[in-house]
C-alpha positions, 0 to 999 in steps of 0.5 A: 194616252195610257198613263204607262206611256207616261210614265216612260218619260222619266220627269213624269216617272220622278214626279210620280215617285214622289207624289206616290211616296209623299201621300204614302208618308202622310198615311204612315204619320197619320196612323203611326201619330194616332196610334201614339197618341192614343197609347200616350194620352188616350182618346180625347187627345187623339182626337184633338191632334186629329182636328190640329192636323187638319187646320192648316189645310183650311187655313192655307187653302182659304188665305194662303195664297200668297204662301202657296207663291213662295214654294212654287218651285221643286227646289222649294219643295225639296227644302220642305221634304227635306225639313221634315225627315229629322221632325218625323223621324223624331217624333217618339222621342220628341215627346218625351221632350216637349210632352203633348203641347209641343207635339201639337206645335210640331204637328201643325207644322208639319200639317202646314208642309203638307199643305204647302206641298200638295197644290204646289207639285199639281201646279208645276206639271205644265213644266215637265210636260207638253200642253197636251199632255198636262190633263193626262198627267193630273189623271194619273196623278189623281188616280195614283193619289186615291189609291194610296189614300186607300192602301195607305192606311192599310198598310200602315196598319199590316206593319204595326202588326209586325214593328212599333210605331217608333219604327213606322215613323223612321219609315215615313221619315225614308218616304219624306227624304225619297220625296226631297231627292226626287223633288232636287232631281226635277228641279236640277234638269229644270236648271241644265242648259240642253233642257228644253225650254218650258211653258210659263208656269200657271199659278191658279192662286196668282192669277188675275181674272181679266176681261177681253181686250179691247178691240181696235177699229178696223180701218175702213177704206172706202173708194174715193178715200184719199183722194180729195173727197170726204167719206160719205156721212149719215144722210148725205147721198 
């Protein structure tokens, strides 16, 4: 199936959209947060604010299963979007406020969001889609993800040729609140009466590894079964 036959269906359009924006939002922070870093308090600190960005990931990744579980819905992950648009939008001034300690603070949390986020909205695409249909909509959102990993940057760069860092983060701001609109959207058609029912979500950090169910015996009826005589026995003839 071509990914823009998939994109005709407009819950698989929103949920591109905000996949496309989150990823290109996180591209804008990570280079316009660097950017002021390093003109703030040099290289050393922006290395360190670097390795503070990336910890959540792990740490979430590796034991936050039961975290991931909580925001296993748009509605929740709209929340989480919408949370972040004052934060980000924020960040220059912010510095002035809490200096380079509290940035760090406010840093991890927003590296936590993302990684909330990320899983999150993979794992709720059986609910927009046929069972069919799930493999090619994970390709097209894969595929969409690598490139803006690639363009992200780039373009970020190209317009702190032409705005300040300030403005760039007021942009990655706009992406985040896209995102939680889109996100609200997915999860008020989830809630309309005439929407088709959904398959149950598959949650890969809840579920549980069973092993085959047991068999029941099959019923053996034999001649002679039922009717006064036993059925033979090993040895009899």
């Amino acid at each position: 199936m071509s990914y823009l036959r998939l994109l005709r269906q407009r819950p698989v359009l929103i949920l591109w959209l905000a996949e496309t924006l989150s990823v290109f939002g996180d591209r804008f922070f990570t280079l316009a947060l660097m950017w002021t870093v390093w003109d703030r308090a040099g290289a050393v600190a922006m290395g360190v604010v670097a390795m503070i960005e990336s910890i959540p990931h792990i740490l979430i990744g590796a034991f936050g299963r039961r975290v991931l579980s909580r925001f296993a819905s748009f509605r929740a992950l709209a929340v989480v979007d919408a949370a972040q648009v004052a934060v980000v939008g924020a960040m220059p001034w912010l510095w002035d406020s809490i200096g380079l300690p509290g940035v760090m603070v406010v840093i991890v949390l927003i590296g936590t969001a993302d990684a909330i986020t990320e899983p999150n909205r993979a794992a709720l695409t059986p609910e927009l889609v046929e069972k069919d249909q799930v493999q090619p909509v994970n390709g097209l959102m894969d595929l969409t993800g690598r490139f803006t990993w690639v363009l992200g940057p780039g373009t970020a760069a190209l317009l702190l040729a032409f705005i300040s860092a300030e403005t760039l983060f007021l942009i990655d701001a706009v992406t985040f609140a896209a995102s939680a609109l889109a996100l609200s959207w997915l999860a008020q058609s989830e809630q309309r009466p005439d929407a088709p029912a959904s398959p149950r979500r598959a949650k890969p950090w809840a579920l549980r590894r069973r092993g085959p169910e047991p068999r029941r015996p099959r019923r053996v009826h034999r001649a002679g079964a039922g009717r006064g005589r036993d059925p033979p026995t090993l040895g009899s003839r």
